[in-house]
MDTraj code that builds the backbone (N, CA, C; nanometers):
import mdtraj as md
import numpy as np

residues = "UNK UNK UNK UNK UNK UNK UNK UNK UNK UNK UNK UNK UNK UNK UNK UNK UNK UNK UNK UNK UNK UNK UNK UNK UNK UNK UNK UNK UNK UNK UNK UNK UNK UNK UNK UNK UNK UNK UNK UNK UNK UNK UNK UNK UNK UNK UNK UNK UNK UNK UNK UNK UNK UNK UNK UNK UNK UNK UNK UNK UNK UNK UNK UNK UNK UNK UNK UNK UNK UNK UNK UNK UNK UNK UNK UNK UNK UNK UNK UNK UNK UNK UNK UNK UNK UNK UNK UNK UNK UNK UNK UNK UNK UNK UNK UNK UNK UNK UNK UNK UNK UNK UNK UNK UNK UNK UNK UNK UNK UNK UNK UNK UNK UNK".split()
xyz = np.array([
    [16.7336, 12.4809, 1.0967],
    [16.6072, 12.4696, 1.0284],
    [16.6143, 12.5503, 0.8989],
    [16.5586, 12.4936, 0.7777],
    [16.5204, 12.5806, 0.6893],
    [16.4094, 12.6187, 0.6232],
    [16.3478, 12.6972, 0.6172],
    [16.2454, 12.7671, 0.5789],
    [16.2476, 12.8042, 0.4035],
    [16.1745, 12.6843, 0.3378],
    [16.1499, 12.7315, 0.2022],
    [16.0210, 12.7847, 0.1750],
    [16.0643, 12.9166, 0.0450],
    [15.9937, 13.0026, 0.0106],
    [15.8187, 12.9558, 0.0462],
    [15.8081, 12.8657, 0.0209],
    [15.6260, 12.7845, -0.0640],
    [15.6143, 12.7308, 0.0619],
    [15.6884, 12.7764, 0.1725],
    [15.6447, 12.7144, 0.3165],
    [15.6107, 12.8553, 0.3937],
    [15.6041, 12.9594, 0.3551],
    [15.6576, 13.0809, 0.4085],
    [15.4958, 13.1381, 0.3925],
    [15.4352, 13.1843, 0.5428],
    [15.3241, 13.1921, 0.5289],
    [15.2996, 13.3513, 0.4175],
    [15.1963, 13.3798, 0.4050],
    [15.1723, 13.5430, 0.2986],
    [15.0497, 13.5740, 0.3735],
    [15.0370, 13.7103, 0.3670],
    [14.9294, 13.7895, 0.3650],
    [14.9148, 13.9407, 0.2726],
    [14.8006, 13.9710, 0.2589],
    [14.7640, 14.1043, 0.2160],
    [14.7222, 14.1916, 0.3283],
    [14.7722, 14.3429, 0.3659],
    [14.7136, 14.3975, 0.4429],
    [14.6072, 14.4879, 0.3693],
    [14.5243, 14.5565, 0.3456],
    [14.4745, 14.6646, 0.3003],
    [14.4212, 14.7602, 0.3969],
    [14.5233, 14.8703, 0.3269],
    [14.5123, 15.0070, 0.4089],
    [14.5848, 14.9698, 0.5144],
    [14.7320, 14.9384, 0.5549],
    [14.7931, 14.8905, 0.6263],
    [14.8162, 15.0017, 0.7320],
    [14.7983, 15.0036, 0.8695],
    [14.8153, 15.1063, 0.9261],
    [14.7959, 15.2454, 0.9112],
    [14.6380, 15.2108, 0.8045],
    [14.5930, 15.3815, 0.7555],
    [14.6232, 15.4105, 0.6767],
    [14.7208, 15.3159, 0.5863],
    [14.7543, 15.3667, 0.4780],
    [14.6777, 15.3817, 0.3664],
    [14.7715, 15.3530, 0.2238],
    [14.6507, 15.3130, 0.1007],
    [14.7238, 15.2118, -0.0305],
    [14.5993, 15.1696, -0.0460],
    [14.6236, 15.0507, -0.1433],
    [14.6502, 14.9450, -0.0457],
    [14.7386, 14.8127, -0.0944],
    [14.7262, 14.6721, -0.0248],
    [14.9466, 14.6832, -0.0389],
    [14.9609, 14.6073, 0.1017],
    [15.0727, 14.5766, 0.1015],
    [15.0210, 14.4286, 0.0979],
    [15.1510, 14.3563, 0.0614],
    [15.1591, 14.1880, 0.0331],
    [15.2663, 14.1541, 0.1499],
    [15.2382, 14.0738, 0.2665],
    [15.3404, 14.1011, 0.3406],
    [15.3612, 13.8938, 0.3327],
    [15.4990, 13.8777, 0.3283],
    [15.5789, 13.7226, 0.3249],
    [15.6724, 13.7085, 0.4431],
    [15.5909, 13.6345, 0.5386],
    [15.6629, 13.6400, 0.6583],
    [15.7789, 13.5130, 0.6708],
    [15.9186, 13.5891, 0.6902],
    [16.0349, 13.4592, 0.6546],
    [16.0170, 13.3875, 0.7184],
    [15.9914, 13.3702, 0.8352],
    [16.0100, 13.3059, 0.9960],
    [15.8703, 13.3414, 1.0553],
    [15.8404, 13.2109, 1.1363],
    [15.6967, 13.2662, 1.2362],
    [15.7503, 13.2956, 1.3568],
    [15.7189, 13.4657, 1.3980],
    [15.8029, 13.4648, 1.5216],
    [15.6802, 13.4512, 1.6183],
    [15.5919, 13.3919, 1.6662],
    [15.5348, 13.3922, 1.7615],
    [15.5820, 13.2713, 1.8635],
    [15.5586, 13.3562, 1.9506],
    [15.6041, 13.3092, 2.0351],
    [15.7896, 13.3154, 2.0838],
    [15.8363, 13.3929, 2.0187],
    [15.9950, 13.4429, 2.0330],
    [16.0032, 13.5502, 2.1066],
    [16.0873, 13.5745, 2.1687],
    [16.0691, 13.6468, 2.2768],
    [16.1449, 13.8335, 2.2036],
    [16.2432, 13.8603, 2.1364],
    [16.2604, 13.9589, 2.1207],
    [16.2820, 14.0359, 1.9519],
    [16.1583, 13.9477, 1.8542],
    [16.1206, 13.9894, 1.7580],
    [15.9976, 13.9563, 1.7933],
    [15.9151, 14.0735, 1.6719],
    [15.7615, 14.0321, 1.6307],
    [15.7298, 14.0415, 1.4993],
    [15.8688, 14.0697, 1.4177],
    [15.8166, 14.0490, 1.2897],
    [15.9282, 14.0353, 1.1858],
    [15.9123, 13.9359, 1.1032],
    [16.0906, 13.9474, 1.0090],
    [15.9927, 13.9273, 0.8609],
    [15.9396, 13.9934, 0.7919],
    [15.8895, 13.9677, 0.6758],
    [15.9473, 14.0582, 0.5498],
    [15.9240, 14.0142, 0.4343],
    [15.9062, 14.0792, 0.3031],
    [15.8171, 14.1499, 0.2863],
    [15.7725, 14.2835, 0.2443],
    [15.7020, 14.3428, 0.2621],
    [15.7008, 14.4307, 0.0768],
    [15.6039, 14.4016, 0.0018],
    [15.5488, 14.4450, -0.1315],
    [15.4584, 14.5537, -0.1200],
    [15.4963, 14.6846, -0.1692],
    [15.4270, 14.7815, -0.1856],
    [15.3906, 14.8269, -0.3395],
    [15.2730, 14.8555, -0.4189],
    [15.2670, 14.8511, -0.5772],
    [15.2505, 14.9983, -0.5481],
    [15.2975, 15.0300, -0.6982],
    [15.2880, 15.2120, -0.6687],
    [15.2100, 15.3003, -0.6477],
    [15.2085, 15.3437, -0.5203],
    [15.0862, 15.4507, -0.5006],
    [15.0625, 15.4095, -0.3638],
    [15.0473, 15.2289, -0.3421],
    [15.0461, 15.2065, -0.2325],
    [15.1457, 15.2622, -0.0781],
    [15.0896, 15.2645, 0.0463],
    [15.1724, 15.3034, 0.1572],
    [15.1698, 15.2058, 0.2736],
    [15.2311, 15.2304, 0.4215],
    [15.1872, 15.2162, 0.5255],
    [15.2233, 15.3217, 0.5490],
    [15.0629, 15.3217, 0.6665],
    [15.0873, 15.4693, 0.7625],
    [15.1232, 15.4589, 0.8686],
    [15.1090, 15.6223, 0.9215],
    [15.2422, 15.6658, 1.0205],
    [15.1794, 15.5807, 1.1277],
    [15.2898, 15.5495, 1.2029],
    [15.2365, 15.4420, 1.3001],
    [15.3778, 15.4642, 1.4108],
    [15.3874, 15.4730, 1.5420],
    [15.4679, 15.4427, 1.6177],
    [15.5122, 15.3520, 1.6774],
    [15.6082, 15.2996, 1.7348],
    [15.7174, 15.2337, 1.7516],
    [15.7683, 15.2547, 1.9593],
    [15.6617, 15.2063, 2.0702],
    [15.7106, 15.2489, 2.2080],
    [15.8173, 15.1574, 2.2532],
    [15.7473, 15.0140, 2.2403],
    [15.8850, 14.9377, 2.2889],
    [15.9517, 14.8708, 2.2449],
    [15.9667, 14.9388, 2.1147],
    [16.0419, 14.7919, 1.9882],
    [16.0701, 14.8784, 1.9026],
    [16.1717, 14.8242, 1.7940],
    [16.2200, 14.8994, 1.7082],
    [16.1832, 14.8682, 1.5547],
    [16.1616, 14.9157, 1.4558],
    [16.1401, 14.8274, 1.3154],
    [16.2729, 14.9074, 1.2146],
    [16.2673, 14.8047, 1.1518],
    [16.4107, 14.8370, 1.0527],
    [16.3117, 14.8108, 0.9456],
    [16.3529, 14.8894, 0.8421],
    [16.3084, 14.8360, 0.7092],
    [16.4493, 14.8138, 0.6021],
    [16.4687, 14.7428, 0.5234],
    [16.6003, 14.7270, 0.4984],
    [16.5758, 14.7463, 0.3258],
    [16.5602, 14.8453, 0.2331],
    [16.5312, 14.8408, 0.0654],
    [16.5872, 14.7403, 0.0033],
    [16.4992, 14.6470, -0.0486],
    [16.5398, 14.5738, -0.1234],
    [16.5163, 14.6153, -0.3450],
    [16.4287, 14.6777, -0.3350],
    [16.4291, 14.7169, -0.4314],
    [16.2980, 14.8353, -0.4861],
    [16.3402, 14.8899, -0.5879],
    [16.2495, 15.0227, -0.6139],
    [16.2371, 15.1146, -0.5049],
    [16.1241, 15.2039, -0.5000],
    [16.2158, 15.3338, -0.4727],
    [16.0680, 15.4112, -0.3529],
    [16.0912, 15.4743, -0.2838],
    [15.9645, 15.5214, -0.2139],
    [16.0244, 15.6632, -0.1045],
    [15.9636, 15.7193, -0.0160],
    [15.9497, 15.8584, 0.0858],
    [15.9195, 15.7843, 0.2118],
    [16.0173, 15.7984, 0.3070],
    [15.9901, 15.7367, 0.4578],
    [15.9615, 15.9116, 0.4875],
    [15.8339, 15.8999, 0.5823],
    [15.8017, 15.9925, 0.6867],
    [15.8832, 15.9622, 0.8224],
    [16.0289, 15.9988, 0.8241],
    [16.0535, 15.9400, 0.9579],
    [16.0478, 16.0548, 1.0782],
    [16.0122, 16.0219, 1.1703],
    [15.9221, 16.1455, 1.2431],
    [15.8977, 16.2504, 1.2451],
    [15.8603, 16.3002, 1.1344],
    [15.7642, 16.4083, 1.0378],
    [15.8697, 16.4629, 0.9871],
    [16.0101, 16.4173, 0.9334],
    [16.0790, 16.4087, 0.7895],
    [16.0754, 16.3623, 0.7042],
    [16.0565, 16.4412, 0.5975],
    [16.0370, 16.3045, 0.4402],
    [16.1818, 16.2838, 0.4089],
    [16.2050, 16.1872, 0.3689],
    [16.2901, 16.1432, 0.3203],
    [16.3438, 16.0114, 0.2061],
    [16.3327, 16.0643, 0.0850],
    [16.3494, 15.9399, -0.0052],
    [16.4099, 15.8143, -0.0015],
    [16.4211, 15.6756, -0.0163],
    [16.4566, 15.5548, 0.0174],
    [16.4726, 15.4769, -0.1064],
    [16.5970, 15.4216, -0.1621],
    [16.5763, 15.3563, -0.2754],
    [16.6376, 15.2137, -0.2479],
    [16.7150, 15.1028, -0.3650],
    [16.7669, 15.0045, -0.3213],
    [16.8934, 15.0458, -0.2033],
    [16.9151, 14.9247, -0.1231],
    [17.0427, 14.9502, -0.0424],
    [17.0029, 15.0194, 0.0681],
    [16.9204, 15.1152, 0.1118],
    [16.9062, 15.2048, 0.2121],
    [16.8255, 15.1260, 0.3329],
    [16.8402, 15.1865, 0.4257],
    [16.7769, 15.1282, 0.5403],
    [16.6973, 15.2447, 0.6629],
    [16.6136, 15.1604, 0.7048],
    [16.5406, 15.2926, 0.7969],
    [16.5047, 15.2539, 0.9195],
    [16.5080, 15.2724, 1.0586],
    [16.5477, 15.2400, 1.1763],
    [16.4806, 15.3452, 1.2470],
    [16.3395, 15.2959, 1.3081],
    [16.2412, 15.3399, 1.3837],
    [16.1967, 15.2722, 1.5437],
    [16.2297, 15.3702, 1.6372],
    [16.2241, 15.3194, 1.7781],
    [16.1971, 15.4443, 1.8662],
    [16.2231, 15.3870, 1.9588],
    [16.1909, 15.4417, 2.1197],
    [16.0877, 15.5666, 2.1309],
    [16.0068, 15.5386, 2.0533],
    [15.8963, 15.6348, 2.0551],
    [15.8250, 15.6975, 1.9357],
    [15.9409, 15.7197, 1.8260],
    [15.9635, 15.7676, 1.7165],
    [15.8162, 15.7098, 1.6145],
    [15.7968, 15.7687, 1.5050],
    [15.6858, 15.7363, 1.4446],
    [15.7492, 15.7528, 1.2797],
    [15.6922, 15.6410, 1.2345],
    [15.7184, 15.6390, 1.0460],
    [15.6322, 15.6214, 0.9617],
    [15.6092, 15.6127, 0.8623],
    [15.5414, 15.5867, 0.7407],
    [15.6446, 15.5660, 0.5986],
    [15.5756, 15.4815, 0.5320],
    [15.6366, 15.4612, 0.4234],
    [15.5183, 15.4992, 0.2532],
    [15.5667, 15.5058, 0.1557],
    [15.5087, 15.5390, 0.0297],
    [15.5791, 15.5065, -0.0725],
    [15.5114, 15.4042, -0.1377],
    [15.5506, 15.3683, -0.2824],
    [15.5599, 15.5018, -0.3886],
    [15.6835, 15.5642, -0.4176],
    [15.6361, 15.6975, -0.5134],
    [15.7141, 15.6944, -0.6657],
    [15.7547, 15.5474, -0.6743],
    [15.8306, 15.4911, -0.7707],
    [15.6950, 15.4233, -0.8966],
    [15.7642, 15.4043, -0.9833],
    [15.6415, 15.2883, -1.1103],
    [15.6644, 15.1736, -1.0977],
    [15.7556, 15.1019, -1.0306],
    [15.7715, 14.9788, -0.9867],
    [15.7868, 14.9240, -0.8399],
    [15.7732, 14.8262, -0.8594],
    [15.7132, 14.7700, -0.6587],
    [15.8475, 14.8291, -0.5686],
    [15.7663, 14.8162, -0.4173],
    [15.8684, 14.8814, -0.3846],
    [15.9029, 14.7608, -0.2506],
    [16.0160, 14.7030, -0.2746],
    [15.9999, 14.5787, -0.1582],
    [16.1512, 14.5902, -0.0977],
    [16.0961, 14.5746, 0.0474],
    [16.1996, 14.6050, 0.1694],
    [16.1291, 14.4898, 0.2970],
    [16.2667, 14.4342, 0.3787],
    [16.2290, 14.3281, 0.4214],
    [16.2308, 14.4395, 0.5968],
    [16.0923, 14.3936, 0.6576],
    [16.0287, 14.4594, 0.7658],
    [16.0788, 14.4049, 0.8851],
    [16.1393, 14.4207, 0.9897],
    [16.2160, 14.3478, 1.0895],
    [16.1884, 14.4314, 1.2342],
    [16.0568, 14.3728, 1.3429],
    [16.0537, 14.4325, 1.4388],
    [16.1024, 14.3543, 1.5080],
    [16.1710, 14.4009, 1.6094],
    [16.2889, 14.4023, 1.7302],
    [16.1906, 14.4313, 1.9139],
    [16.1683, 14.3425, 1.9574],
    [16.1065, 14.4321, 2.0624],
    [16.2157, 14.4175, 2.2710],
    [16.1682, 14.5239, 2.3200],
    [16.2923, 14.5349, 2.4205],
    [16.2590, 14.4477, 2.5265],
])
top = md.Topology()
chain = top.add_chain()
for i, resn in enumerate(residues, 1):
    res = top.add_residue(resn, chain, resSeq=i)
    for name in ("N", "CA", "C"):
        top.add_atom(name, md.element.get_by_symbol(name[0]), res)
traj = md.Trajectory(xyz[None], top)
């Protein structure tokens, strides 16, 4: 199957998990109804914007940088994130993310569940 872009559903979250400002989230694939993902999307953060800290019990989320630059809270470590980097949140663990760059900050969101 292939999945083109202008077929690919979109949403806006605002205040995404407590956060601030609006993420733009482009989901590649509809996983409902799949049994061991719940989420494979593109995920647009504008600067300033976040998602908040949020945990992770029976599934894992990857965020994978696709471009520009932001601070993962990964369980109450900051830690900067730019292109190329990746961030890998599970078995209990809790994250947050923050746009702290002047340009968008987009990383493709991939939950995994057990």
């Amino acid at each position: 199957m292939v999945i083109h872009r202008n077929e690919m559903s979109r949403e806006r979250k605002e205040k995404m998990r407590g956060g601030e400002g609006v993420a733009s989230l482009t989901h590649l694939v509809n996983c409902e109804g799949e049994r061991n993902i719940r989420m494979l999307a593109e995920i647009t953060l504008p600067p300033g914007a976040s998602i908040g800290k949020h945990s992770h019990e029976t599934e894992t989320e990857y965020f994978i940088i696709l471009s520009g630059s932001g601070v993962v809270n990964d369980n109450g470590a900051d830690a900067p994130v730019k292109q190329g980097d990746a961030v890998c949140t599970g078995n209990g663990a809790f994250h947050s993310i923050t746009n702290t760059g002047s340009d968008p900050l987009v990383f493709y969101g991939i939950v995994v569940t057990y």
